[in-house]
C-alpha positions in Angstrom: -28.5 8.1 -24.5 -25.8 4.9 -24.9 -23.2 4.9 -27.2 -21.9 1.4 -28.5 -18.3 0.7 -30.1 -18.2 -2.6 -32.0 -14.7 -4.2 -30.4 -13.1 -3.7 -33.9 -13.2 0.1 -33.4 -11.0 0.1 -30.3 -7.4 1.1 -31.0 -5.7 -2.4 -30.8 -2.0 -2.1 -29.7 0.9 -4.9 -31.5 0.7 -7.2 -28.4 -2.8 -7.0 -28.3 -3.8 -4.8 -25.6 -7.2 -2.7 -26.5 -7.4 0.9 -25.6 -10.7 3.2 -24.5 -10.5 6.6 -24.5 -13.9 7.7 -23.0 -14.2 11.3 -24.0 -15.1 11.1 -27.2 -18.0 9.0 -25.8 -19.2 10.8 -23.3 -17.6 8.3 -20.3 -16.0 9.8 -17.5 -13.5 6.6 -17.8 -10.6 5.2 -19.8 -9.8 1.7 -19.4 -6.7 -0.5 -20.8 -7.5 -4.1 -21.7 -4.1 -5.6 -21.3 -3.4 -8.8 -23.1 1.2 -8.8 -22.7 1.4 -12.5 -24.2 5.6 -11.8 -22.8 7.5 -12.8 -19.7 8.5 -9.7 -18.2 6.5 -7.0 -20.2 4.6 -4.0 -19.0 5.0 -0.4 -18.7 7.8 1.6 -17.3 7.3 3.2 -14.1 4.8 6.5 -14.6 1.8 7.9 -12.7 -1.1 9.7 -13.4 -3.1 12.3 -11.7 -6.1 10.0 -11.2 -6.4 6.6 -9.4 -6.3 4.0 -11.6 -7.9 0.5 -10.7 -6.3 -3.2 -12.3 -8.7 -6.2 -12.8 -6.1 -9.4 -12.7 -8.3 -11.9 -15.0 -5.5 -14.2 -16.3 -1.7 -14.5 -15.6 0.4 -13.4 -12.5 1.6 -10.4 -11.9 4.2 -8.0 -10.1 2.6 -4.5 -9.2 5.0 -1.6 -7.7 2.7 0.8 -6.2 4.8 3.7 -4.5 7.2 1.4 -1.9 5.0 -1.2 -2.3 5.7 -4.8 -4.5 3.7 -7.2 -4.4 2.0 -10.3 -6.4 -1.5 -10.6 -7.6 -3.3 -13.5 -9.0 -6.3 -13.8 -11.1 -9.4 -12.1 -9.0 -7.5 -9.6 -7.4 -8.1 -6.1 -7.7 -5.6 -3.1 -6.7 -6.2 0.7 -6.2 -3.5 3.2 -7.1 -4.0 6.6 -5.8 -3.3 9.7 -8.2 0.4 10.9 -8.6 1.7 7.2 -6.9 4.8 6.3 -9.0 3.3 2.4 -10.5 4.4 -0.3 -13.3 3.2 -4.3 -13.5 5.2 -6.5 -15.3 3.7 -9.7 -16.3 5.6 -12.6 -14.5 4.1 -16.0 -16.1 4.3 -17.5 -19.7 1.0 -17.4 -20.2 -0.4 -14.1 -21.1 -1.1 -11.6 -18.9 -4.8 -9.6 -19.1 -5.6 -7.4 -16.8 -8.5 -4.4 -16.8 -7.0 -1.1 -16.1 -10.1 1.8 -15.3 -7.9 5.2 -15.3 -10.9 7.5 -13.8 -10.3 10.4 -16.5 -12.4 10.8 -19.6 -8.3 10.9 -21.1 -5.4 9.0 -20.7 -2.9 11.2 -18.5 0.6 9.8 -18.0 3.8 10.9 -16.6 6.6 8.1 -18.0 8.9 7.9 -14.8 11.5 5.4 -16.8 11.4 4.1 -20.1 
């Protein structure tokens, strides 16, 4: 069985970020294709019960992970372990896309700060 979703279907946020929820699919994952075309955008600080993974393909970016704050660069890859306080926030004029795999067929989130 495969289930294919023309990129057209996919819930397309104002700044242009594309959202997956895999449940209705019959995927075990969720996944965030962020596209923050802003200086200094990004999520508040929130966690999730699940790890969540980021894919850095374009832009520079500041990650807080727990204590942790650091810089990552196209190629880079970083692993957040479920219930770790997190936010990026894109730090370049160019935009900022990332690929986020939350490992839950839903999109859990606990918003920490608005």
């Amino acid at each position: 069985m495969h289930t294919f979703i023309p990129s057209t279907d996919l819930p397309r946020a104002p700044n242009g970020t594309i959202r997956f929820e895999g449940q209705p699919h019959g995927s075990s994952i969720s996944v965030f294709l962020v596209n923050n075309r802003q200086r200094g955008s990004g999520p508040g600080l929130h966690r999730h019960p699940y790890s969540e993974t980021w894919f850095v393909r374009r832009g520079r970016v500041q990650f807080v992970a727990g204590e942790a704050t650091l810089e990552a660069y196209p190629g880079d890859v970083l692993v957040v372990a479920a219930d770790t306080p997190h936010k990026f926030t894109n730090l370049g004029d160019e935009p900022l896309e990332l690929i986020c795999i939350h490992a839950s067929p839903t999109f859990i989130q606990e918003n920490l700060e608005e």
